[in-house]
C-alpha positions in Angstrom: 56.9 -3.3 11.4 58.0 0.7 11.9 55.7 3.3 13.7 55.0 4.8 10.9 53.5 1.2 9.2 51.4 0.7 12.0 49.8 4.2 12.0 49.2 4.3 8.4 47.6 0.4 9.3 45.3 2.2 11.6 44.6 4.9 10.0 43.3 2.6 6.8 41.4 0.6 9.6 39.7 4.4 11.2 38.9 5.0 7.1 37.4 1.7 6.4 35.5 2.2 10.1 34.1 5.1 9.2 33.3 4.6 5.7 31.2 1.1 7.4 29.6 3.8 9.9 28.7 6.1 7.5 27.0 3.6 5.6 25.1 2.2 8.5 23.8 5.8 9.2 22.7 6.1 5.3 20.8 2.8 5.3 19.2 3.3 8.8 17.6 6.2 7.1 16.8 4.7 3.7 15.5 1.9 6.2 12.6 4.6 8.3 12.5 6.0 4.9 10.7 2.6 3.4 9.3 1.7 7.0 6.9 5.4 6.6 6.5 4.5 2.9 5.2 1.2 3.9 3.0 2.6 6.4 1.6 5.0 3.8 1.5 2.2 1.4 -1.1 0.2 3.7 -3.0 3.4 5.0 -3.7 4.0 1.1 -4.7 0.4 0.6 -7.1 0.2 3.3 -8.6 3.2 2.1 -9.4 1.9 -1.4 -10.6 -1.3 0.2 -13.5 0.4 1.9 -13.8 2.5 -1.1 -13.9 -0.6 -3.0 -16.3 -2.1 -0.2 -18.3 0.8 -0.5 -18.9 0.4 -4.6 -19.6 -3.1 -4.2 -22.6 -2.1 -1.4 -23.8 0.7 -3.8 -23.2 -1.7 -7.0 -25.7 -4.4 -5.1 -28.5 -2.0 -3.7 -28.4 -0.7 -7.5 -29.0 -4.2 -8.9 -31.4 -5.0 -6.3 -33.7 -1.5 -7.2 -33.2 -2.3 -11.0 -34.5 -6.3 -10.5 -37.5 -4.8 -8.0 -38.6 -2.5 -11.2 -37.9 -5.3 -13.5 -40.4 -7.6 -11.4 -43.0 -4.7 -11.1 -42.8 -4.1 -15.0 -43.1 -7.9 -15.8 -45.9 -8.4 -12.9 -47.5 -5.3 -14.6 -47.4 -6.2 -18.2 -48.3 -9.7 -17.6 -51.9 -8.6 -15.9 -52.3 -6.4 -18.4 -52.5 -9.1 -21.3 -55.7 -10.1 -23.1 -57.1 -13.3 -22.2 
């Protein structure tokens, strides 16, 4: 094998190298791309589950208020019926 052969070898090897390192750069930043997506992801979720949490809290004082007027109605109206 000539000089010439074995630089154009390493040469082909130097492109292939860098073409790999060049890709390893590009995914290590798709990579913290998705990591501070998934961050945001989870911060978002957690958000709407105490927002969820918060509905359900309101949702049960509501049906508690409406079954305390529904008792006082049906205590009312049933003292109020002619014997």
């Amino acid at each position: 094998m000539g000089n010439d052969q074995i630089h154009s070898k390493f040469d082909d090897i130097e492109k292939k190298v860098d073409a790999l390192l060049e890709r390893c750069r590009s995914l290590q930043m798709e990579n913290q791309d998705l990591g501070m997506r998934i961050k945001q992801l989870e911060s978002d979720l957690e958000e709407k589950i105490q927002i969820e949490a918060h509905v359900s809290e309101q949702e049960a004082i509501i049906q508690s208020k409406i079954e305390g007027l529904l008792t006082k109605l049906d205590s009312f109206t049933r003292s109020k019926k002619p014997e």
